[in-house]
C-alpha positions in Angstrom: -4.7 -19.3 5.6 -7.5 -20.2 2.9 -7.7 -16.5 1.8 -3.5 -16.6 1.8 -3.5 -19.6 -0.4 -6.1 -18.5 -2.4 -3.6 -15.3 -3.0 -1.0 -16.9 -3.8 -2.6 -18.9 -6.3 -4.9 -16.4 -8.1 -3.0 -13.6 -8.4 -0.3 -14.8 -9.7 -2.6 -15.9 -12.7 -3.5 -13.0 -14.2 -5.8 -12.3 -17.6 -2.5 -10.5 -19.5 -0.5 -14.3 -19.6 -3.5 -15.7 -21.4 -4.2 -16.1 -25.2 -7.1 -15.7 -27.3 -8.6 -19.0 -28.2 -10.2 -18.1 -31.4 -6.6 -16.8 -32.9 -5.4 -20.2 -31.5 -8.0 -22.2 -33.0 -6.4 -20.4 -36.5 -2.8 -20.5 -35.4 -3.3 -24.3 -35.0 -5.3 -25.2 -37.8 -2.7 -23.5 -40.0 0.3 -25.5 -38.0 -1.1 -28.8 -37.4 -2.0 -29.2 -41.6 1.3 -28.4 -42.4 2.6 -31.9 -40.2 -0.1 -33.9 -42.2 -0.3 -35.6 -44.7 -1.5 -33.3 -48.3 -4.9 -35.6 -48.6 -5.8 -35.3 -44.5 -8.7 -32.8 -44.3 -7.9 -31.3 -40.9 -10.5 -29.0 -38.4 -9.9 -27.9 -35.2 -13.1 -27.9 -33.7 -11.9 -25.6 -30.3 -9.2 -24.7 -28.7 -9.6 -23.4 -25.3 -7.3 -22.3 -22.3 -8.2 -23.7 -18.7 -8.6 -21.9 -16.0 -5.3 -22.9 -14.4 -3.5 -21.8 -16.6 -0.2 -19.4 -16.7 2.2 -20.1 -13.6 4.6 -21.6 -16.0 3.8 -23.4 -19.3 0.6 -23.0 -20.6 -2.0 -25.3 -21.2 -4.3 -25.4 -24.7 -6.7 -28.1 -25.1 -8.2 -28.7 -28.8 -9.9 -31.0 -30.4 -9.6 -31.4 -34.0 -10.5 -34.5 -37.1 -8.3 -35.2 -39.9 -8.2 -38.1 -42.2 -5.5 -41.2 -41.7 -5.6 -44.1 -43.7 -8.5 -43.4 -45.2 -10.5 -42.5 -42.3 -11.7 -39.7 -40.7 -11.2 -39.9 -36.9 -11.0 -37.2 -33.9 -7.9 -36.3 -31.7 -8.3 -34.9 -28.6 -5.0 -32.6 -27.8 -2.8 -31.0 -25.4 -1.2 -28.5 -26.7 2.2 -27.2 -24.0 3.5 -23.8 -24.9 6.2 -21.4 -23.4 4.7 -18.1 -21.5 4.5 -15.1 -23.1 7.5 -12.8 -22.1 5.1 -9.8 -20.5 3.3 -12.6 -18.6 6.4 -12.4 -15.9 7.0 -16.0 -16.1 7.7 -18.5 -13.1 11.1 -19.5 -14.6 13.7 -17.3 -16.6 13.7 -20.2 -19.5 11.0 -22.8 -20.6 13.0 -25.8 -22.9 9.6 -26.9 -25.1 12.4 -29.2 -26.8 13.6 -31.1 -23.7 10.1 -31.7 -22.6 9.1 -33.4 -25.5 12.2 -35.1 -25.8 12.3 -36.2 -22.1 8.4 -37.6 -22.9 9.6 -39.0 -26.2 12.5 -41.2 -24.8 10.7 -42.3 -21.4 7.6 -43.7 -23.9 10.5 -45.3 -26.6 12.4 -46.5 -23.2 10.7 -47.3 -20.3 7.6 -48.5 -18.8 6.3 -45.1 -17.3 3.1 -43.4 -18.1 3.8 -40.4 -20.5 1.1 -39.0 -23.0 2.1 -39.9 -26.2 3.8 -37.0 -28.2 3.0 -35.9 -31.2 5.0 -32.9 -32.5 7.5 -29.8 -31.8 7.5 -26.2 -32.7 10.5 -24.4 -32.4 8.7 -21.1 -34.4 7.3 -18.6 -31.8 5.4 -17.0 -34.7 2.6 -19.8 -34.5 1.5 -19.0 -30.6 3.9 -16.8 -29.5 6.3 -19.5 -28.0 8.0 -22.6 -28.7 5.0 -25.7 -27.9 4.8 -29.2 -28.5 1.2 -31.2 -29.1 0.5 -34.6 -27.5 -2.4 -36.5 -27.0 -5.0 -36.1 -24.0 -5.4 -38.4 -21.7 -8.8 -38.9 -20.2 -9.2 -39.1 -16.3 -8.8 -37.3 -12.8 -6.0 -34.8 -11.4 -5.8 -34.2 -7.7 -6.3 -30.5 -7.9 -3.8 -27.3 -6.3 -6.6 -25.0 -5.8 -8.2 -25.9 -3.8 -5.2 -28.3 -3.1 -6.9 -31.3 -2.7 -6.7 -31.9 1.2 -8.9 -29.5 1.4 -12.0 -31.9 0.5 -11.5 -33.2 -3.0 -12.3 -36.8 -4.7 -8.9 -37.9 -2.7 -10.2 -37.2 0.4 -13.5 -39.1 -0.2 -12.3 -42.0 -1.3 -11.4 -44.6 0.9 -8.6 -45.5 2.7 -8.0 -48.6 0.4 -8.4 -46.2 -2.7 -5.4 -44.2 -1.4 -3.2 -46.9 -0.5 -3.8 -47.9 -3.9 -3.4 -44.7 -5.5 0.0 -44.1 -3.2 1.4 -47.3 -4.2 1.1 -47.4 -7.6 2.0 -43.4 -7.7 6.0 -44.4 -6.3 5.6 -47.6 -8.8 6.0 -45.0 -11.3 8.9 -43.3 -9.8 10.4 -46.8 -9.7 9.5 -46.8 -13.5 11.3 -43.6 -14.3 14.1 -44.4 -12.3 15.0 -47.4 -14.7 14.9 -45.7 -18.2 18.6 -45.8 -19.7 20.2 -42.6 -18.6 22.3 -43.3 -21.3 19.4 -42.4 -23.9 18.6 -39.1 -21.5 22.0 -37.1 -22.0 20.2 -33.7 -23.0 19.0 -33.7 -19.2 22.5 -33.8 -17.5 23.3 -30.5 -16.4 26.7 -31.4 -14.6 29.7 -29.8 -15.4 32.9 -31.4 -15.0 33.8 -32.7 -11.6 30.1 -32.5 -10.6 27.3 -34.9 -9.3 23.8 -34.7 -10.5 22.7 -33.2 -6.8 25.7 -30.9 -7.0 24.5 -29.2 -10.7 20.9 -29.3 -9.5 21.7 -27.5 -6.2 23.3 -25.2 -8.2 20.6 -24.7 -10.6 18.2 -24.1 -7.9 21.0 -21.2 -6.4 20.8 -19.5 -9.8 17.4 -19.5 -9.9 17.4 -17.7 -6.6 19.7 -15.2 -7.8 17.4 -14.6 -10.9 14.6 -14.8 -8.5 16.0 -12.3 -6.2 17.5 -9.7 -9.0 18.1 -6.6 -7.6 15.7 -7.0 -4.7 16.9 -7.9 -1.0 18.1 -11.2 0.1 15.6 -13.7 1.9 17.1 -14.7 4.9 15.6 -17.9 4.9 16.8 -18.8 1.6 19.9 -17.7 2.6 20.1 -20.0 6.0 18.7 -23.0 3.5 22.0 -22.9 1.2 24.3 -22.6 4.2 22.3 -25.2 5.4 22.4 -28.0 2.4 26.3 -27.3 2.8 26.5 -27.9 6.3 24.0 -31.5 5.2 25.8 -32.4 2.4 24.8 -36.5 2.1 28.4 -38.1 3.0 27.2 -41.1 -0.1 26.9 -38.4 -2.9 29.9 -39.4 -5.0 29.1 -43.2 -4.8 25.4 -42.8 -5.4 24.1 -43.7 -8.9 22.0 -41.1 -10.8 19.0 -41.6 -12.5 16.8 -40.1 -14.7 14.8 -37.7 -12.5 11.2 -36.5 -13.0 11.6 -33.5 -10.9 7.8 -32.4 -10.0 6.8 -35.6 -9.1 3.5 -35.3 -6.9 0.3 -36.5 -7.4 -1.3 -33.1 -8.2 1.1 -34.4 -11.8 -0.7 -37.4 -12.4 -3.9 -38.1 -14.1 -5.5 -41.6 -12.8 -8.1 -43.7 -13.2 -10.1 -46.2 -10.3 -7.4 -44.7 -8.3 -4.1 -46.0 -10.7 -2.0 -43.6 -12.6 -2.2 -43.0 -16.6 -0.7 -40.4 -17.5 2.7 -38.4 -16.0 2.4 -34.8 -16.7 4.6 -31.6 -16.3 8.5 -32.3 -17.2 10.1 -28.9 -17.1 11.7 -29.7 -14.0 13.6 -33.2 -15.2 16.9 -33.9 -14.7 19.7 -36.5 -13.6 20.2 -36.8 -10.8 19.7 -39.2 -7.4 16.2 -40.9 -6.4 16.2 -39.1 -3.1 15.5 -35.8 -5.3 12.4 -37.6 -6.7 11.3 -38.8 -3.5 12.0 -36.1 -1.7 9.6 -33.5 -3.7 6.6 -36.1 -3.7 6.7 -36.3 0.1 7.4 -32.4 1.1 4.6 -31.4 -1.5 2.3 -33.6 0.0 3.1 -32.2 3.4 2.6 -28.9 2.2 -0.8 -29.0 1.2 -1.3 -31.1 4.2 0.1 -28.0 6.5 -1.9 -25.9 4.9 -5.4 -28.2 5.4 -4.7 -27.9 8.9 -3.9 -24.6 9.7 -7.2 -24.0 8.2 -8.6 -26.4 10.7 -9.3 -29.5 8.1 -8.1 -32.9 8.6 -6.7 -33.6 5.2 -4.8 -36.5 4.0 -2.5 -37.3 7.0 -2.0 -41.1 6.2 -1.4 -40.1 2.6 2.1 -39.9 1.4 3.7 -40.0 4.7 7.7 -40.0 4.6 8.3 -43.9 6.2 5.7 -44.8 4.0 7.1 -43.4 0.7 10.5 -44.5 1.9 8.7 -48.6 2.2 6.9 -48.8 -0.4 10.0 -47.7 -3.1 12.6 -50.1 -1.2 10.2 -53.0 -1.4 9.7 -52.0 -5.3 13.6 -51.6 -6.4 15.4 -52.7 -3.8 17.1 -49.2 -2.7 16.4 -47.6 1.0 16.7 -44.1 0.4 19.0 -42.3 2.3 19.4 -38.9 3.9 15.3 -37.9 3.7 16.0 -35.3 6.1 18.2 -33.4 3.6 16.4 -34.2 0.2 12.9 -33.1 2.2 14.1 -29.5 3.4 15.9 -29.2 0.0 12.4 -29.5 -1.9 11.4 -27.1 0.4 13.8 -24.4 -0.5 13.4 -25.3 -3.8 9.4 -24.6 -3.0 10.4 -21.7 -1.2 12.4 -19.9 -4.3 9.4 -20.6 -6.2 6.5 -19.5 -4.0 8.8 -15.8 -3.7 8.5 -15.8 -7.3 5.1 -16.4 -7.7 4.6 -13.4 -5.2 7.0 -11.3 -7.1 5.0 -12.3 -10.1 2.0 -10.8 -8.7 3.3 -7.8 -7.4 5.1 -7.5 -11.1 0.9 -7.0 -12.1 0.3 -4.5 -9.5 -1.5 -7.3 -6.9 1.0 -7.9 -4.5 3.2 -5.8 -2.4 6.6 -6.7 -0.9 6.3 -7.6 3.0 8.1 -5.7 5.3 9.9 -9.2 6.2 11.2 -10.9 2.6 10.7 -14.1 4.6 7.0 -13.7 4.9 7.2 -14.1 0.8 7.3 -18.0 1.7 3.8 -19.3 2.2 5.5 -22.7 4.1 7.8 -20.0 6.3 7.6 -22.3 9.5 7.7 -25.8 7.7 10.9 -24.4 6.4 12.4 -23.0 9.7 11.4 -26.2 11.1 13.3 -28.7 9.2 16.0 -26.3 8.9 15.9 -26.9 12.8 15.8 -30.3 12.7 11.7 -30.3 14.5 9.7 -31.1 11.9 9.4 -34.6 10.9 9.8 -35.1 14.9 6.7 -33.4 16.0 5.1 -35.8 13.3 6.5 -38.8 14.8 7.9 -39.3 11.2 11.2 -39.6 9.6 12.9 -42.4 12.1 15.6 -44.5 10.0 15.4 -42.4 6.9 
């Protein structure tokens, strides 16, 4: 399974997505000057593409040193930009504009950890995309690859440390989940007569259809959407919707002594219920768990558990989430949809080939049968009251 993740992962990162970082070093001392001030004496010092780069924005980091108010000082950057087009993106479309914006209004608006933003591009002529610049933010991401069950600096730190980290972690769900939806209209997706989990359900079915194009069905897929129907949560119309993060997992956070400082990666927000939220952050956490031990590790097992999760956000805002077993198997269709992709992606380069079973494109196959059979969260002992 460590050769199947690694797959997976690497292949679906080819060298064609990526850009040259001495054109971007010149693309972005060109771009940045122009949002200056006429007297600030701007130099980009680097701009350089990490190695993770390309399964759906990309990532530049640059430093660079202008002058403001009268003195020089250095900026350390983050510069998020659109795929290229031949790069066979993750997702059909990549809103640069709603990112910021989303980051923008949760800094003006609510007490979560965003990077603060600096500007927006809407002119693909300076990198090839649409990109926005914020400022970095020093400190440690749980890495994907390897995902960071595997043996990481979350797995050595103690007990304590990850209690720590877990808590604060949903304290800034809570966070998110109390910004004005009222200042967050550009996210709401619902068309008339719908619910936020009705328009993102939807959303995620036409992302399997663009997914799937002219290729077979996946079966699986399939049962999942007959399933959510057959699951529908009987509180949707009465529950409130929030503003929604979307990819919220700790792979998305940068912290430091174990508490979070920055929230990264919004292309995925919406509005919509907590559950979706709290949903993603536990099945993610599972996944990589699954895979850790299939591959014989112990991993995180205490980490991120579902009654855990479910505690620790009731205690903080007062609201027991409801229907986990739904909002759990829906992030892992959602997952599912995605993971095809990425394997489509790579055989799209000439990497990959299609498996004789379109099921076998999902790399959590049996986690997915499973809680489509209502075993999963049983055979962890997990999942009672929620």
């Amino acid at each position: 399974m460590t050769e199947q993740t690694a797959t997976h992962e690497d292949v679906a990162r080819p060298a064609e997505s990526q850009r040259d970082p001495e054109t971007l070093r010149g693309a972005l001392t060109d771009w940045i000057s122009a949002q200056l001030p006429a007297d600030a004496a701007l130099s980009v010092d680097h701009a350089e593409l990490p190695s993770a780069n390309g399964m759906s924005s990309e990532t530049i980091l640059a430093d660079a040193q202008w002058t403001e108010n009268g003195e020089r000082a250095a900026h350390r950057l983050v510069i998020r930009t659109a795929p290229q087009p031949d790069s066979s993106p993750v997702f059909p479309t990549y809103d640069m504009r709603r990112q910021f914006d989303v980051m923008d209004q949760l800094g003006q608006h609510s007490e979560a950890l965003v990077p603060p933003v600096r500007w927006y591009c809407d002119d693909t002529a300076v990198l090839g995309g649409e990109f926005f610049v914020m400022d970095r933010v020093d400190g440690e991401v749980p890495p994907d690859r390897m995902p960071y069950t595997f043996g990481s600096w979350v797995t050595e730190a103690s007990e304590a440390d990850r209690r720590k980290m877990q808590r604060l972690t949903v304290d800034q769900l809570a966070r998110i989940h109390t910004a004005p939806v009222e200042n967050f209209a550009f996210l709401n997706d619902a068309r008339e007569d719908e619910t936020g989990l009705d328009a993102h359900v939807r959303g995620t079915r036409e992302l399997y259809e663009w997914v799937r194009g002219d290729g077979p069905t996946i079966p699986l897929i399939d049962r999942g959407f007959d399933w959510l129907r057959e699951n529908w949560p009987h509180d949707s119309l009465r529950a409130k919707d929030v503003v929604s993060w979307g990819d919220s997992r700790p792979g998305n956070v940068i912290y430091r002594d174990f508490e979070p400082v920055a929230l990264l990666d919004w292309e995925m927000a919406t509005i919509g219920p907590r559950e979706l939220d709290l949903g993603w952050i536990i099945f993610l956490h599972r996944f990589f768990q699954d895979l850790a031990e299939i591959a014989g590790l112990a991993g995180l097992p205490t980490f991120c558990r579902r009654e855990d999760i479910a505690a620790e956000y009731a205690a903080l805002t007062g609201h027991h989430a409801a229907d986990l077993d739904f909002y759990t198997a829906y992030a892992a269709l959602q997952h599912a949809i995605i993971m095809a992709r990425i394997q489509m992606r790579a055989m799209a380069f000439g990497q990959a080939q299609m498996p004789k079973d379109p099921d076998d494109l999902i790399l959590h196959r049996a986690t997915l049968e499973k809680m489509l059979d209502g075993a999963y969260w049983s055979q962890l002992g997990e999942g009672i009251g929620a």
